[in-house]
Structures are given as structure tokens and as C-alpha cells.
C-alpha angles and dihedrals in degrees: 000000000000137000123212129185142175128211124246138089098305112034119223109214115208103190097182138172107255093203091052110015091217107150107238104184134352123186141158130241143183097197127045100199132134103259090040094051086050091061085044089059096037093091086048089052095045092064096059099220114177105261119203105166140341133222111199137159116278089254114135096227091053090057091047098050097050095040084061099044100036100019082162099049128099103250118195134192115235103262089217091057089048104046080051100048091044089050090045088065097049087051092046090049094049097037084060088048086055101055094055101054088039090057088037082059110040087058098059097033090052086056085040097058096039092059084047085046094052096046084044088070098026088063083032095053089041106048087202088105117088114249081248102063097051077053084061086054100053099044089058094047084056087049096051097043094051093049095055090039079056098061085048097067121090129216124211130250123258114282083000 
């Protein structure tokens, strides 16, 4: 058996055979909790079909629901759900890594460009610097620029 939601402000339930993949009940909520999801089953459970083991989401209420019905049935957490909520941590972890070192290097690259800033004008206002050396200048303003434009942009979460 297997459980399927979406996500909303009501929640369809698919509770399906996996063998068979022959839908056994579907139904809509608009609350998941225990006793609710219990109701949900109870269909399920009425037509005494042989249960040998449930997948389900890694919602509380889920687990609940089927430890209480089946306490003697193998219950599994969706792979996928948990690939993705294992990966979420990672991605939270470095994302937070991240943050720091992005706010650890704006704040050197912003004094960095304004100095570039300030010699900019100061070659441009006394013409005594080669015209190669304000296009030194520029190029390391650019560089600059597109390194600090590059700790601004987000990546997405596994399977997101």
C-alpha cells in the first residue's frame, strides 16, 4: 500500500496497491491529522486486503496513523522523500556555509571596488596614467563585480 498527496490547501490522498497499482481508496482533507488519516484508511482497512507492508510520506501523522492500524506491518518511508530530506540538510548546512563567507566577502570586495572606484577617477582626473593602466582598472572593477554578483546567486535544493 501506498499513500500519495499533493500539496494546497485541501490534501488528496491516493492510498493504492503497489503490486498492482490498483487505486483502493482516494479521498480529499483538509486536515492530516491522526485521527483523520485513520478514517481515511478505514475503507482500506474494511476490505480486509492482505497488507504486507506500507510506503508512506515521513509526516508524523502518517506514521501514526499506520502504527496504530497495522502495528505489525512493515512501514516504509517514500525513498524519494527521503533522498530529498537528507539532501535538504546538506543544502541547508552549506547554504549556511555560504552566507557567512558571502557576508565575510562583501564586505571586503565593496572596500575593494571603492578603492578601485576612488583610483578610477583619480587616473581618470589626472590624465598622467596611460590609458592602460585606467583599463587595469576597469578590468578589475568587472572582476570584482562579477565575483560578488557570483555569492549572490542561489542554487536550488536537491529534487527541488
Amino acid at each position: 500500500m501506498e499513500f500519495r498527496k499533493t500539496k494546497g490547501n485541501e490534501t488528496i490522498y491516493l492510498i493504492r496497491d503497489v503490486l498492482t497499482g490498483r487505486i483502493l481508496h482516494a479521498d480529499h482533507v483538509t486536515q492530516s491529522t491522526k485521527d483523520r488519516l485513520k478514517q481515511l484508511l478505514a475503507p482500506v482497512v474494511a476490505l480486509e486486503v492482505p497488507v504486507i507492508g506500507v510506503i508512506s510520506h515521513a509526516q508524523p501523522t502518517e506514521l501514526q496513523a499506520v502504527a496504530e492500524l497495522w502495528p505489525t506491518i512493515p512501514h516504509q518511508i517514500c525513498q524519494f522523500h527521503a533522498i530529498r530530506e537528507a539532501g535538504r540538510l546538506i543544502y541547508n548546512a552549506d547554504h549556511r556555509v555560504k552566507t557567512d563567507m558571502r557576508i565575510r566577502m562583501q564586505e571586503r570586495t565593496h572596500a575593494y571596488r571603492h578603492d578601485l572606484h576612488k583610483r578610477l577617477r583619480e587616473a581618470e582626473e589626472s590624465k598622467e596614467e596611460q590609458e592602460q593602466g585606467i583599463t587595469q582598472f576597469q578590468i578589475l572593477e568587472e572582476y570584482a563585480a562579477t565575483g560578488e554578483g557570483a555569492l549572490n546567486l542561489e542554487s536550488q535544493a536537491p529534487f527541488h
